[in-house]
N, C-alpha and C positions, 0 to 999 in steps of 0.2 A: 618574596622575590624582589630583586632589586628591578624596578624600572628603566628601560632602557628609552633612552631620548628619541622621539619620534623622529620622522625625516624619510626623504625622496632616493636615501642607499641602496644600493640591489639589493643586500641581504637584507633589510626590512619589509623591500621590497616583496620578496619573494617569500618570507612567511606570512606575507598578508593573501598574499595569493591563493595560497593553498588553503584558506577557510572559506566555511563557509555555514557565515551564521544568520541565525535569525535576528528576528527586533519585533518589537512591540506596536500599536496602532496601524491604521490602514493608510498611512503613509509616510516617508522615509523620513526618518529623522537627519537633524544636522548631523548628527557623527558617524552616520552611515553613510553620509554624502563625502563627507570629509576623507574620512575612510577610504571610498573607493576610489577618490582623486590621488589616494597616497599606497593605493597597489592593490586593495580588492579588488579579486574579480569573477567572487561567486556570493549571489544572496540567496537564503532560505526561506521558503512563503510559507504560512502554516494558517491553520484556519482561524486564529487570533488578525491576523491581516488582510482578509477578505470579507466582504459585505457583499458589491455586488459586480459582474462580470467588467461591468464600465469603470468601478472604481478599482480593480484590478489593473487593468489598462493602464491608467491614469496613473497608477504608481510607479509598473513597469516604465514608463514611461519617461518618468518622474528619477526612475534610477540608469537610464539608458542618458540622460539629459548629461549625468556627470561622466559615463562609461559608456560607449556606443556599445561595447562588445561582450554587456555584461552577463555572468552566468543566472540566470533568474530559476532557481529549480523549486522544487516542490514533492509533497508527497502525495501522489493523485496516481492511487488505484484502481479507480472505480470500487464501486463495491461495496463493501463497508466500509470502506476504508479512503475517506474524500474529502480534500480540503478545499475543493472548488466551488462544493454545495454545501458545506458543511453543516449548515442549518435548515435544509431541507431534504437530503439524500441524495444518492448520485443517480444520475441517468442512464448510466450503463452499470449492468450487471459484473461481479467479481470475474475470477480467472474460477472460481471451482464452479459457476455456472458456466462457462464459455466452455469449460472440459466437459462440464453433463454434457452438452450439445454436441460435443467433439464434430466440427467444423471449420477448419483454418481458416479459409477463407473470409468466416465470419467473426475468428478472432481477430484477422487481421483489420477486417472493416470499423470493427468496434472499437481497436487501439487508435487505427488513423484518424478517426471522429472523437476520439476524445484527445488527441493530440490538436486535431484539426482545433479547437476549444480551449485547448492549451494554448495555441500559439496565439489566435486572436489574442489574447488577454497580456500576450508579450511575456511568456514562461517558455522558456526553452531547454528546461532539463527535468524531467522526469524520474524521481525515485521509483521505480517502475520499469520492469512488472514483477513480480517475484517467483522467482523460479525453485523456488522449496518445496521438494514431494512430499507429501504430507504420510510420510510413510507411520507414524505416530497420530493415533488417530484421536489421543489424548494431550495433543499440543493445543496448550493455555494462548500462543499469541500465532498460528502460521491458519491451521481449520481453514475456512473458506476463502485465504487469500492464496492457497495452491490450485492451480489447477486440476490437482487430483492424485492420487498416489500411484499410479501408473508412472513409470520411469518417462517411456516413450511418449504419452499421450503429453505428459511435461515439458516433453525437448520440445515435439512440434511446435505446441502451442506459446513458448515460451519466445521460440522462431519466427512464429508467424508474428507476434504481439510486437515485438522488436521491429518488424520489418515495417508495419502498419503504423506504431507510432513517428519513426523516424522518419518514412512518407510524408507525413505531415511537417516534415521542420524541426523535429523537437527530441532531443537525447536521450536514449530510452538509459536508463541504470539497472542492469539486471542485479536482482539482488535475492538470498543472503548469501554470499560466497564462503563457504563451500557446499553451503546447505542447512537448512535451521529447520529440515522438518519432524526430524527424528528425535526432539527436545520435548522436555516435560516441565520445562524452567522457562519461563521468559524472561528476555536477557535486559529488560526494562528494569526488571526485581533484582538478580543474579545471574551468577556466570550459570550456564546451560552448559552441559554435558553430551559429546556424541561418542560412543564406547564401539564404534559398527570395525568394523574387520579394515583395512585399506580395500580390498579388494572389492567386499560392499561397496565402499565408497564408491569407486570407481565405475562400478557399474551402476549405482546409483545416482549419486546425489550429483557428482560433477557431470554426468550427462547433459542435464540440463542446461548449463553452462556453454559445457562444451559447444550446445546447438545454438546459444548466444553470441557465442563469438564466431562462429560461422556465418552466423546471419546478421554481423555487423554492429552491435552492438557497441555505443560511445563510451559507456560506463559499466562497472561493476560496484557493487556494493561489498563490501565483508561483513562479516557476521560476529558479534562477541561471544562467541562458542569458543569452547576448550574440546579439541579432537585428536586425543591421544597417537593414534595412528599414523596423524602427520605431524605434530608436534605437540608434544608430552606435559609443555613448561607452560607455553602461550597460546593465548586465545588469536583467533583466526588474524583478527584484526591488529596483533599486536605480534603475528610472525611473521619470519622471513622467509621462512621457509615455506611458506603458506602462499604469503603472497608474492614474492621474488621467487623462489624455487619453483612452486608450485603453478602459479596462473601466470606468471611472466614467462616461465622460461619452459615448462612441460606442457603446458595447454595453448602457447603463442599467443596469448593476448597482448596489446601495444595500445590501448586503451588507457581512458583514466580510473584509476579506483580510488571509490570515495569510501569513507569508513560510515557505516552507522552511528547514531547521534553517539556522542563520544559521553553525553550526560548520564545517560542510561545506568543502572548501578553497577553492569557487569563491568563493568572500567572505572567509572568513575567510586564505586565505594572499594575500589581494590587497587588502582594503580593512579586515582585522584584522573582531572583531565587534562593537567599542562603534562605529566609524563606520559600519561597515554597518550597523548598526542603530539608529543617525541619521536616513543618508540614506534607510532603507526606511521609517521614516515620514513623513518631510518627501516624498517620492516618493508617498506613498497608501497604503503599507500601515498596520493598525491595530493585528495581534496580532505579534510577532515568539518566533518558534518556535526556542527553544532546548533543550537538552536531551538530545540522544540522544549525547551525547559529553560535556559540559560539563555537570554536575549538582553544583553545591552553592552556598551561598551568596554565598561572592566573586563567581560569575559574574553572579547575579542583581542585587546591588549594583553591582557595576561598570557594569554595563548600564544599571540607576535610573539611576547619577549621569552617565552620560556625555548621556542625554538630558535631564535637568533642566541639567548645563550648555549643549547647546548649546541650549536654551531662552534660558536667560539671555545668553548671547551673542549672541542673535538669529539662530544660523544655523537653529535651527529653530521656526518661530513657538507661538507659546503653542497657539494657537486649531485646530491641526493635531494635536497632539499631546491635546489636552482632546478633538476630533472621534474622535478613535481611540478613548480610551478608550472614548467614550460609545457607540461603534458594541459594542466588547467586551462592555460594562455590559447593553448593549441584547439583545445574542444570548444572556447569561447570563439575563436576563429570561423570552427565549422560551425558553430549557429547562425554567427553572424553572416556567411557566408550563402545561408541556405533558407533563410528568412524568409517565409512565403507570401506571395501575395496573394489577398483575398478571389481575386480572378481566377487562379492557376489550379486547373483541373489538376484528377489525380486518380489512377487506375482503382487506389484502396479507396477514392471517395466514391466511385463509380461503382466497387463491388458493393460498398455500403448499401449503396440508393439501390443498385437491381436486387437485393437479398430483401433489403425492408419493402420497397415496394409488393416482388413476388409472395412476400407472406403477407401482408396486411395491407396491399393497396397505395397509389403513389402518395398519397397523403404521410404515408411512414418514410416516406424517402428522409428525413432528415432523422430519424428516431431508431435507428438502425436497436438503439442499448432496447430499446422496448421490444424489439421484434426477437433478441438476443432471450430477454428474461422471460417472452412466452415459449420460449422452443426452449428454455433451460427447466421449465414446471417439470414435474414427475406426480402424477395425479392419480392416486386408487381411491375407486371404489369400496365400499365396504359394505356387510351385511343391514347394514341399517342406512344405507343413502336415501337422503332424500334431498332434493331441489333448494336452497335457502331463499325462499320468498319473503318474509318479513324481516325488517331489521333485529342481527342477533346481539347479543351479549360477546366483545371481544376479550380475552382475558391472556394478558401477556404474560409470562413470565419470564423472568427481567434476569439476567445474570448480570453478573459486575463486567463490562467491558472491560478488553486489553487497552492498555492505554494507547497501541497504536492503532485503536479504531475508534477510542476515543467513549464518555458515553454525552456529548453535546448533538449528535447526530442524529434524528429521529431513524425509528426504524418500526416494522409490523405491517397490519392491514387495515385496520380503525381508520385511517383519515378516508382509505381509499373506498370503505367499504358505506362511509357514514355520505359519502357522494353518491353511491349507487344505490344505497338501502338507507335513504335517510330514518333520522331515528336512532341507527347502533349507538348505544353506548360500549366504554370500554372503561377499563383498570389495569393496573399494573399489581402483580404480583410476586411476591419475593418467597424463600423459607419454607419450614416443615408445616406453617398453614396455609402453605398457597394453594393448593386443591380446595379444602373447605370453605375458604375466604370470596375463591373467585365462584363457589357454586352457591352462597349464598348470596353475592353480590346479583350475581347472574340473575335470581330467582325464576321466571316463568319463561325465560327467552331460551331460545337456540341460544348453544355458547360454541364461540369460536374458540379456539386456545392453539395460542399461539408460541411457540418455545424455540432455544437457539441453543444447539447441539444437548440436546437434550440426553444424550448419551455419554457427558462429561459431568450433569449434573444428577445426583440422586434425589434430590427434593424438586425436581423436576420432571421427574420418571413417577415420583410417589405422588405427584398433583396429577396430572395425567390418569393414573390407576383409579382415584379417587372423582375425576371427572366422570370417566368412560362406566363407572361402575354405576355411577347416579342416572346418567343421561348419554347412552351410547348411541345418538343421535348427532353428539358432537362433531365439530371438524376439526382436525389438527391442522395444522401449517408450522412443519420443520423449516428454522430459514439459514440453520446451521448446515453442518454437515450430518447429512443424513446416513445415522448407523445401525437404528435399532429397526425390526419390522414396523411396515406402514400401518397406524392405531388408528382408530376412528370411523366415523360414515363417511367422511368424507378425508386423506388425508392426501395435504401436498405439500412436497419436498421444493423447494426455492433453490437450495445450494447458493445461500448469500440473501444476506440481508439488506442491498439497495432501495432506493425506494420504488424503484422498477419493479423489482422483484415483488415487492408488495402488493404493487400494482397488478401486476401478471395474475398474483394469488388472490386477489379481489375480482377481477373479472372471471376466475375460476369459479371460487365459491358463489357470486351472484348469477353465474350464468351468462355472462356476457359473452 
C-alpha cells in the first residue's frame, strides 16, 4: 500500500480517530504521543502495560498530558478474564458467578467497584461486560464469562452490570453483538458459526442486548461470527446489515460500536486487517479495536491509510467514516465529562458496602468481589466428607487457556490454601496421565483436585475417575462451568476461576 503523507486534515484526522490501538511497555511511547496530538482519541491497555495500579495512573496520565479527552479502555472482566491484576488474579468474581448468585443488586455493586478501580487508575472504557448466553455449553472461548444460559437471568444482569459500571465514570462496552454463545470456534482461531433460526435469535441472544441498551449502555462490541439468518455472506463485524439494519436501526441503539480485536484470525486470516477494517466501518462500526497482538506504529499507519484511501476511492464514503469519528469524539466527551471525583459518594458504592458488610462484617465494606465469590460457592457433601485438617496434596489440571483469558494469570486454590494449611504442596497436571501422575505425586496426603470445565475435557473426567477410585476421600473444586454431577467428599463449584473465587474455595475446604 502506498503511504499516505501524514498531517493535521480532517480526513486523516478522522481515521486516526476511529482506532483504537494498543503499544507495548508500561508507558507511552513518542509515537503514541505523536499520534494522539495528530487525531487519536482511543488507546488499548492490555495486561503487557500494567504493573502496578500507580504506574497505571501515571501513564494514564501521562496520555491525558497530550489529550484531555482521551479514550483509555481496557479489557477488565473481572473474572478470569483481568488485565488489571493480571499477574495476581482479579478481585471480583466473573459474570457466571454473579448469575449463580442471581442478585442484581450485587451485580451492580460489584461492576460499580470495579469501575470504581477503573477510574482511579484513569481508564475510562470498559470492554465489558459480556452479554453472551452461554447456550452452548461446549463453547472453547464464552463458558464462564456468561452470566449463565438462561436468556432472562443474562438481560438483568447484563442491565444491572451496565448500570453499576457506568455509576462509576467509566463506559461499559456490552459485548459479543449479536451473541458468541452458541459457538464451538473461537473466533481468536476461525470464523465461528451460529446456524439458530432468526426467531431463536431473537428471543435469545439479542435479549441481552436489548436490556443493554435500555440500561444505557456507551458501547457495543460486535462479534466475528458468521449468522446466516441475518446475513448469509458477512461476519457480524463486517455487516451492514448487522450492524446498520440490525442494532442501529431495529434495536435503536445511537451508541458507539467498537469491533473485536480486528487481529483475531476470523478477520484477519480471511479478509487481512486494513480491509476488515474498511468494510467494518462502511458496515456501522465506529471504533475499530486493535492491539492485543499487533501494537506499534506500522500497524496503526497502515490502518490510517488504508481508510483515507478507500475514502478517496469511493469504496468507503466520506460522511460514514467523519459519523464514526464523531460518535468516538462524542463518548470521549461523556468520560471526560463525568470524571469522578475520589469524594463523590454513589448509591452502587453504598449498595456495595451494606451487601459486603451484612455478609461478612464492615471490614468487607471495601471487598464487595469476596463477598460476591462466597455467595457464588455451590458446595456438596459427599459420602466420604470429612474436615481437611492437615495440609493436602493440590493437584490442578491445567487446560490450555483461551487466549482471551490468557494463561499469564494464576488461577486454583494452592496459594490460598498453603496460607491456611501451611505445608500444602501442589502440581500441575496435563493429558491421559494426569490421574496417575497427580496420585503418585500426591502419595500419603489428602489430595485436592482441582479442574476447569471438566466437562469439555475427557482426559479430565478420566484423571478425576482415576483419583476418586484410589482415594474417594478427595475433594474436587469445579472453577469452570459446572455440568457434570458433584464427584468427590468434598465438591465445590466456583463458576469462574478469579482469584477470589479460589479464595472462597479455600476457606471452604479448610473450614474457615
Amino acid at each position: 500500500m502506498t503511504t499516505i503523507a501524514s498531517g493535521t486534515g480532517t480526513l486523516t484526522r478522522d481515521a486516526l480517530a476511529v482506532l483504537q490501538p494498543g503499544f507495548t511497555g508500561t508507558s507511552a511511547p513518542s509515537w503514541l504521543l505523536r499520534r494522539l496530538g495528530e487525531g487519536l482519541a482511543s488507546v488499548g491497555l492490555f495486561g503487557r502495560n500494567i504493573a502496578t495500579p500507580a504506574q497505571v495512573a501515571a501513564l494514564t496520565a501521562q496520555l491525558r498530558a497530550e489529550r484531555d479527552d482521551v479514550l483509555v479502555a481496557i479489557d477488565e472482566e473481572g473474572g478470569d478474564v483481568t488485565r488489571l491484576e493480571v499477574r495476581t488474579g482479579s478481585s471480583f468474581p466473573g459474570n457466571h458467578a454473579l448469575g449463580a448468585v442471581d442478585d442484581t443488586e450485587l451485580t451492580e455493586a460489584v461492576a460499580h467497584e470495579l469501575g470504581r478501580r477503573l477510574a482511579a487508575c484513569g481508564v475510562n472504557l470498559n470492554w465489558a461486560p459480556s452479554a453472551d448466553i452461554n447456550s452452548n455449553v461446549d463453547n472453547p472461548v464464552i463458558g464462564v464469562r456468561s452470566f449463565g444460559a438462561d436468556t432472562s437471568l443474562v438481560a438483568r444482569h447484563t442491565a444491572a452490570y451496565v448500570s453499576g459500571l457506568q455509576s462509576a465514570g467509566v463506559a461499559a462496552c456490552t459485548k459479543h453483538f449479536p451473541g458468541h454463545g452458541d459457538t464451538a470456534i473461537d473466533s481468536h482461531h476461525a470464523m465461528p458459526r451460529i446456524d439458530a433460526e432468526l426467531a431463536v435469535l431473537e428471543s435469545r441472544e439479542l435479549v441481552p442486548f436489548r436490556a443493554a441498551i435500555e440500561a444505557g449502555t456507551r458501547a457495543v462490541m460486535s462479534a466475528h461470527i458468521l449468522v446466516p439468518a441475518l446475513d448469509p455472506v458477512h461476519p457480524a463485524t463486517l455487516s451492514r446489515r448487522i450492524l446498520t439494519g440490525l442494532l442501529r436501526e431495529e434495536l435503536g441503539y445511537d451508541g458507539l460500536i467498537v469491533t473485536d480485536g480486528m487481529e483475531m484470525q476470523a478477520i484477519s486470516a480471511t479478509y487481512g486487517i486494513e480491509r476488515g477494517s474498511v468494510l467494518a466501518i462502511a458496515a456501522g462500526a465506529d471504533a475499530i479495536c486493535v492491539g492485543g497482538g499487533l501494537s506499534d506504529e506500522p500497524t496503526v499507519l497502515r490502518l490510517r491509510d488504508a481508510l483515507v484511501a478507500a475514502v478517496r476511492s469511493g469504496e468507503l464514503p466520506e460522511e460514514r467514516l467523519a459519523d464514526a469519528a464523531s460518535r468516538v469524539r462524542g463518548l470521549a466527551a461523556w468520560t471526560a465529562s463525568t470524571r469522578p471525583t475520589p469524594s463523590t459518594p454513589s448509591s452502587a458504592g453504598s449498595a456495595a458496602g451494606s451487601e459486603a458488610e451484612s455478609a461478612a462484617g464492615p471490614e468487607a465494606r471495601t471487598e464487595v468481589g469476596l463477598v460476591a465469590a462466597r455467595r457464588a460457592l455451590t458446595v456438596t457433601r459427599g459420602a466420604h466428607f470429612a474436615p481437611v485438617t492437615e495440609a493436602p496434596y493440590v493437584a490442578a489440571f491445567t487446560p490450555v487457556a483461551n487466549i482471551a483469558v490468557g494463561d499469564e494469570t494464576p488461577w486454583g486454590v494452592a496459594a490460598e490454601l498453603r496460607r491456611m494449611l501451611p505445608g500444602t504442596e501442589t502440581g500441575s497436571f496435563t493429558g491421559e496421565r494426569a490421574g496417575a501422575d497427580a496420585l503418585a505425586a500426591a502419595g500419603s496426603r489428602r489430595v485436592v483436585a482441582v479442574v476447569r470445565d471438566a466437562h469439555r475435557h475427557t482426559w479430565m473426567a478420566e484423571a478425576l475417575d482415576i483419583l476418586l477410585a484410589a482415594r474417594p476421600d478427595t475433594v474436587v473444586v469445579e472453577m469452570g462451568v459446572p455440568q457434570s454431577p458433584p464427584r468427590g467428599a468434598l465438591h465445590i463449584a466456583t463458576h469462574g476461576a478469579a482469584r477470589v473465587c479460589g479464595l472462597a474455595a479455600a476457606e471452604a475446604i479448610a473450614g474457615a
